[in-house]
C-alpha positions as a Markdown table, in Angstrom:
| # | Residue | x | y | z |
|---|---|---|---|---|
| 1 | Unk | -109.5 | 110.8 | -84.5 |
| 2 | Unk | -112.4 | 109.4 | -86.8 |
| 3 | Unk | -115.5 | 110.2 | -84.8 |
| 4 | Unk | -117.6 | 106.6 | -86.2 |
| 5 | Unk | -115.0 | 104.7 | -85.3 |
| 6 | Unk | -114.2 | 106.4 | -81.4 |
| 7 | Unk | -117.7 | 105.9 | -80.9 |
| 8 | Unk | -118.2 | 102.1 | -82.4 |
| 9 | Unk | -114.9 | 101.0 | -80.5 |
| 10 | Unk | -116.3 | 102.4 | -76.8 |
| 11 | Unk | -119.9 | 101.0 | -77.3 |
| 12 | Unk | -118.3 | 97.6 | -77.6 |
| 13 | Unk | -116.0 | 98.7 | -75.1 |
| 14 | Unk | -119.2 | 99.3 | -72.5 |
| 15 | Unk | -120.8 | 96.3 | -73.8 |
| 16 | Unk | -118.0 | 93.8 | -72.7 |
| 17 | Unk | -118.0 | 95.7 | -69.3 |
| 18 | Unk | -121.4 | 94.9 | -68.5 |
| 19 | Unk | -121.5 | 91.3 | -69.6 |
| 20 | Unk | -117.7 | 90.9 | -67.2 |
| 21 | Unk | -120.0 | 92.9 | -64.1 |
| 22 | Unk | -122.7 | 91.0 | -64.7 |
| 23 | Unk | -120.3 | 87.7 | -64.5 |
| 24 | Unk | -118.4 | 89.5 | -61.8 |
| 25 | Unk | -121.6 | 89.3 | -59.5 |
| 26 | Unk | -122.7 | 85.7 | -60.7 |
| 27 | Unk | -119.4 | 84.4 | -59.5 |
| 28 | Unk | -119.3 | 86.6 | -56.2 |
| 29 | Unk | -122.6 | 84.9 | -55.0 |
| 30 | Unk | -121.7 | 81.6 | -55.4 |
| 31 | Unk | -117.8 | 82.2 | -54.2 |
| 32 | Unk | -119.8 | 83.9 | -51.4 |
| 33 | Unk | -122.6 | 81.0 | -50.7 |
| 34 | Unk | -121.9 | 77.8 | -52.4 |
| 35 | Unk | -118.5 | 77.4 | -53.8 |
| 36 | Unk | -116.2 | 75.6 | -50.3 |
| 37 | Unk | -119.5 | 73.2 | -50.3 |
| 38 | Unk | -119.3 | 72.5 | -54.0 |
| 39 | Unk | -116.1 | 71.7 | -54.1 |
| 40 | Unk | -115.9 | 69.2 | -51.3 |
| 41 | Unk | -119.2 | 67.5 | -53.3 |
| 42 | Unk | -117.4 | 67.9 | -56.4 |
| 43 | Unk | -114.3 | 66.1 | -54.7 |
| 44 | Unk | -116.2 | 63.2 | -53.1 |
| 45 | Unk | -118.3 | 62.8 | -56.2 |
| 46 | Unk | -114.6 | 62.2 | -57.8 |
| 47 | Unk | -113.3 | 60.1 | -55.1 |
| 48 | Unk | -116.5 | 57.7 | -55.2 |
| 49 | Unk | -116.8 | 57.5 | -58.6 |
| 50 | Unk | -119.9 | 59.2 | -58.8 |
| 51 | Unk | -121.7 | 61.3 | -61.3 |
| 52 | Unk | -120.5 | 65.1 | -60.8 |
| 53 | Unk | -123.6 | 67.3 | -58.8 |
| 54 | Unk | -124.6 | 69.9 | -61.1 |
| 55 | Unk | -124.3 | 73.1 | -58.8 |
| 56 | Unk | -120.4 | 71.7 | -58.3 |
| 57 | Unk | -120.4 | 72.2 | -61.9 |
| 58 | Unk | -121.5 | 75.2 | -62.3 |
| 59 | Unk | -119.7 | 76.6 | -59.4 |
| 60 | Unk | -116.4 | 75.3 | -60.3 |
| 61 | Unk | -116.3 | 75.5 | -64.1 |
| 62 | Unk | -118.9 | 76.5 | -66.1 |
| 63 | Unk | -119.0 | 80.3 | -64.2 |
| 64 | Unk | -115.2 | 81.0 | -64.4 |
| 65 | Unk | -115.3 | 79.6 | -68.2 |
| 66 | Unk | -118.2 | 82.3 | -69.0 |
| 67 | Unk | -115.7 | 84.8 | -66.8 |
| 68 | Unk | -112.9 | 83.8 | -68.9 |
| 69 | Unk | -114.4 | 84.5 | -72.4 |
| 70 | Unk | -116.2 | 88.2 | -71.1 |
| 71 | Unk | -112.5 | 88.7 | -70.4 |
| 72 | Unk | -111.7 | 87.7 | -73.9 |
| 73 | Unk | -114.2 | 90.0 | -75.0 |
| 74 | Unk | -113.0 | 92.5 | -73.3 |
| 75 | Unk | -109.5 | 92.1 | -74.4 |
| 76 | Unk | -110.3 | 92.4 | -78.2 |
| 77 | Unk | -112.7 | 95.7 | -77.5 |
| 78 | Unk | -110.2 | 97.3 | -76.0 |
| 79 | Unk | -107.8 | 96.6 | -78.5 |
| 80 | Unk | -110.5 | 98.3 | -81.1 |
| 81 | Unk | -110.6 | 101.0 | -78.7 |
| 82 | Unk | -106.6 | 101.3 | -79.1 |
| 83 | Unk | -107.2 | 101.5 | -82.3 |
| 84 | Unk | -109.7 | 104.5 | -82.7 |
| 85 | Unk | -108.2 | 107.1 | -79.7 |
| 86 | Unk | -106.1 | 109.9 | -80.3 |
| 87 | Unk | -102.3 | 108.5 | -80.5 |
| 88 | Unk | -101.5 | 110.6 | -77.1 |
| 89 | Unk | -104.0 | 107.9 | -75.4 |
| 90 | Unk | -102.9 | 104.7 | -77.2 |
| 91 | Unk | -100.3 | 103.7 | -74.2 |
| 92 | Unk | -103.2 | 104.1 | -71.6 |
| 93 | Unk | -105.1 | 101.9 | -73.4 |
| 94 | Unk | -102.6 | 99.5 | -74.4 |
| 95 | Unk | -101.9 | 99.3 | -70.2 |
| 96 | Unk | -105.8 | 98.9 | -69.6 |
| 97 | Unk | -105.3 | 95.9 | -71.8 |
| 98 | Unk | -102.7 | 94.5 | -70.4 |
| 99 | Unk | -104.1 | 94.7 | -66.9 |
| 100 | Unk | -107.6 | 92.7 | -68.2 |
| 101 | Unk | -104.9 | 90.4 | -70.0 |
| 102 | Unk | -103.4 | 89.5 | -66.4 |
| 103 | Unk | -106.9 | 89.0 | -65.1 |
| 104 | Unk | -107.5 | 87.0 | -67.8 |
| 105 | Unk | -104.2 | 84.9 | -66.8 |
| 106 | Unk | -105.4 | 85.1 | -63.6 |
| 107 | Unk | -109.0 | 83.3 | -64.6 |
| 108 | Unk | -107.0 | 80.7 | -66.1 |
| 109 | Unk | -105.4 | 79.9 | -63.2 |
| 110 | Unk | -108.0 | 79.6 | -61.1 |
| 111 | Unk | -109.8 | 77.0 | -63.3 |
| 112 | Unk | -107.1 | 74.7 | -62.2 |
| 113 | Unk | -108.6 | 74.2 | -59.2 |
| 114 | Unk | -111.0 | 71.9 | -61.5 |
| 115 | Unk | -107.9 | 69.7 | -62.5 |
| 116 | Unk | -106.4 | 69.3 | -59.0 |
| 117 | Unk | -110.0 | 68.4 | -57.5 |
| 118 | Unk | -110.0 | 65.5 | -60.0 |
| 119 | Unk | -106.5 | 64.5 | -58.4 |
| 120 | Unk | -109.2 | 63.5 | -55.4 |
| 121 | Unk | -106.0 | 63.6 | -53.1 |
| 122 | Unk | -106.7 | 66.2 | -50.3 |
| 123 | Unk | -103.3 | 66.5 | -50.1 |
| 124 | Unk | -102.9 | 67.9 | -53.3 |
| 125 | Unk | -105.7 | 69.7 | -53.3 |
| 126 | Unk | -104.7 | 71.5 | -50.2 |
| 127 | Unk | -101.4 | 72.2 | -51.2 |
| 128 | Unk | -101.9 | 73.8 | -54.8 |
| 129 | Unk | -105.2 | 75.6 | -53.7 |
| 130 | Unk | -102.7 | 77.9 | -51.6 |
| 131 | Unk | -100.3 | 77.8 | -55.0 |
| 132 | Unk | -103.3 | 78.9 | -57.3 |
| 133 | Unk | -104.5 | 81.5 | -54.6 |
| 134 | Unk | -101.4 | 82.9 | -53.8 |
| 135 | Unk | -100.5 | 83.1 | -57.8 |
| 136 | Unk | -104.1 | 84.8 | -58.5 |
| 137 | Unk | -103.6 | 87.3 | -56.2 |
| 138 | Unk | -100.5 | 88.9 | -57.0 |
| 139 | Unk | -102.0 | 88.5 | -60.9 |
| 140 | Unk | -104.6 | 91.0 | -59.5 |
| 141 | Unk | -102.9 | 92.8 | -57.5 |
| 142 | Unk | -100.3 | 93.9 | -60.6 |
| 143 | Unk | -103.5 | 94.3 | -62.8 |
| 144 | Unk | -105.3 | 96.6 | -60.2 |
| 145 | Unk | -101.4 | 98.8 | -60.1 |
| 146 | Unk | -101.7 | 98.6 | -64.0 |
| 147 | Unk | -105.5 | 99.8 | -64.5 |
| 148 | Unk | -104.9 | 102.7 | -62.1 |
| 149 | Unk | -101.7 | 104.0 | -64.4 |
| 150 | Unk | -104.2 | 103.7 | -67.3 |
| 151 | Unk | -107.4 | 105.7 | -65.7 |
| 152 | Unk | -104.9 | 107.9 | -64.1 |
| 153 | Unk | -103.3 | 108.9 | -67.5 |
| 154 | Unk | -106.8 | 109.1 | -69.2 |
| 155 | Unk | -108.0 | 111.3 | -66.3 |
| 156 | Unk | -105.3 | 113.7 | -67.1 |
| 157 | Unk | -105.3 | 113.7 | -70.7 |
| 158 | Unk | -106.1 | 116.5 | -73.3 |
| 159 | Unk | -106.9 | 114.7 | -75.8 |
| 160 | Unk | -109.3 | 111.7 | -74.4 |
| 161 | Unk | -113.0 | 113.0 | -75.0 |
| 162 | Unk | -114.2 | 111.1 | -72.4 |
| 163 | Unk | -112.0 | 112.2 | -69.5 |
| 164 | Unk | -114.6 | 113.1 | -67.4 |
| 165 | Unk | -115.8 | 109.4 | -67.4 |
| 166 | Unk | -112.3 | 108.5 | -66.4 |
| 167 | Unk | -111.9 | 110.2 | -63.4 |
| 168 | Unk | -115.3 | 107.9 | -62.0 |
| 169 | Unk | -113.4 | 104.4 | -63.5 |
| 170 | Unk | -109.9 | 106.1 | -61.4 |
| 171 | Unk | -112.2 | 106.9 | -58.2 |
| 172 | Unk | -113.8 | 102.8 | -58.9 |
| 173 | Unk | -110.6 | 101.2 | -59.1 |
| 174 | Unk | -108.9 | 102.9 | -55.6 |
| 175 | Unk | -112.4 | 102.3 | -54.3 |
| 176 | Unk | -112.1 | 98.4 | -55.4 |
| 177 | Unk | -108.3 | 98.2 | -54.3 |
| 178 | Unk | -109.9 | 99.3 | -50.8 |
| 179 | Unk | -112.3 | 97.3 | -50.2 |
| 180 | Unk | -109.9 | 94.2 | -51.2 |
| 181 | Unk | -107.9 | 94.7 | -48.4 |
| 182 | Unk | -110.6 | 95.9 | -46.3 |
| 183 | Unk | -112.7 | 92.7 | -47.2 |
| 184 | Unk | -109.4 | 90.4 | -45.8 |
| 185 | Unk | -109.7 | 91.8 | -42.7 |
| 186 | Unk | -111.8 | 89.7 | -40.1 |
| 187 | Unk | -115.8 | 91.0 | -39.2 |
| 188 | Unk | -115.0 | 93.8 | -41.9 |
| 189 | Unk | -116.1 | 91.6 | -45.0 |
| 190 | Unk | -119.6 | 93.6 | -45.0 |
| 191 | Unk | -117.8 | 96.5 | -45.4 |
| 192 | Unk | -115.9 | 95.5 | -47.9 |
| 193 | Unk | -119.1 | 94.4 | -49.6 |
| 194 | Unk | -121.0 | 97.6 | -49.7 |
| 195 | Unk | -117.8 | 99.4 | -51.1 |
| 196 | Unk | -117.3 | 96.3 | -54.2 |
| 197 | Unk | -121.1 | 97.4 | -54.9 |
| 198 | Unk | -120.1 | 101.1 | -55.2 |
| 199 | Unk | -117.0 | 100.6 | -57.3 |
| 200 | Unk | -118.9 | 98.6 | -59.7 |
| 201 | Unk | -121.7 | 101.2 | -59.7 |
| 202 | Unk | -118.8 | 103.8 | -60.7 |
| 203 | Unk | -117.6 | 101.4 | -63.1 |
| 204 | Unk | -120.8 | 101.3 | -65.2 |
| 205 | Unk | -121.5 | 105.0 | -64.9 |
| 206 | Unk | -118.3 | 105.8 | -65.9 |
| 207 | Unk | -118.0 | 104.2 | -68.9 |
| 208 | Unk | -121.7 | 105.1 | -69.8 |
| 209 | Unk | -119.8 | 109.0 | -69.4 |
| 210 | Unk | -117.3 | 108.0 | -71.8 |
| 211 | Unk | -119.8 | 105.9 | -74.3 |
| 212 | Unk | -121.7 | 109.3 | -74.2 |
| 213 | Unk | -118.7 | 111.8 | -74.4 |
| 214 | Unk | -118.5 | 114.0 | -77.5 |
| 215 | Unk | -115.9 | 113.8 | -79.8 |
| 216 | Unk | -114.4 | 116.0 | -82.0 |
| 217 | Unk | -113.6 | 115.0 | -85.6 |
């Protein structure tokens, strides 16, 4: 494994993980404090024929656009990551990528809400909200199952120098699968809060621990 290019490969690696957190929190807050008003201003806004608030904007497309492309970036780094382990690590990686491939899908989908609100029928929006909700989900749900398999497998392996950092992203990702279903349960959100806040902590520091790892030539 060429040393340079281990090393080159994770930086950019870390880097796209801090600009998706980053995102990841941006969109959180306004999910958490102004999105269900946005989107009714965004719909009425349609409906009348009005100019388009700014904050309904932002809320609706211009965050989960910026959340799409750091999932782009994140994509292509870990395909230059791929590229640079030792091949015993490859398939972990190659799973890693295809879990932020169906979050990517999932992003996607959810910036349809945008086109049904400009239906302006609240019928339509009502109905394929549920759709785009229901399809997101599982997308994460099957991308949570696939990152898992890949920290799992880097955890364990031999030849992965920064295993060590792997065990904190495997320890972040049950943490984050938690506090999902925790944070669906009624009067347990704040829970669920405080443990997303954690997991993302773990996150970070875990790929600082691999960014940092030594590698053998």
């Amino acid at each position: 494994m060429d040393k340079l290019a281990y090393k080159n490969a994770v930086n950019k690696v870390f880097m796209a993980v801090v600009i998706t957190a980053a995102l990841g929190i941006l969109a959180s807050i306004f999910t958490s404090f102004v999105a269900a008003t946005a989107s009714l201003e965004l719909g009425a806004a349609i409906a009348a024929g009005t100019s388009m608030p700014f904050m309904a904007i932002l809320t609706v497309l211009i965050i989960p656009l910026l959340v799409v492309a750091a999932n782009i970036y994140y994509y292509i780094t870990l395909g230059g990551l791929a590229n640079a382990v030792h091949e015993n690590d490859v398939p972990a990686v190659k799973k890693l990528r295809s879990a932020v491939l169906l979050s990517l899908i999932s992003s996607l989908i959810g910036l349809c809400i945008f086109l049904v609100l400009l239906s302006g029928d609240l019928a339509v929006i009502g109905t394929l909200s549920v759709v785009i909700g229901l399809a997101c989900l599982v997308l994460s749900v099957i991308a949570y199952i696939f990152t898992l398999i890949a920290y799992s497998k880097l955890k364990a392996s031999e030849t992965f120098p920064g295993k060590d950092g792997a065990k904190l992203l495997f320890i972040a990702a049950i943490i984050a699968l938690c506090c999902g279903v925790v944070g669906a349960i009624p009067f347990l959100g704040f829970i669920g809060g405080l443990g997303s806040i954690a997991a993302l902590v773990l996150n970070i520091v875990g790929w600082i621990k691999i960014k940092n790892s030594e590698v053998a030539e």
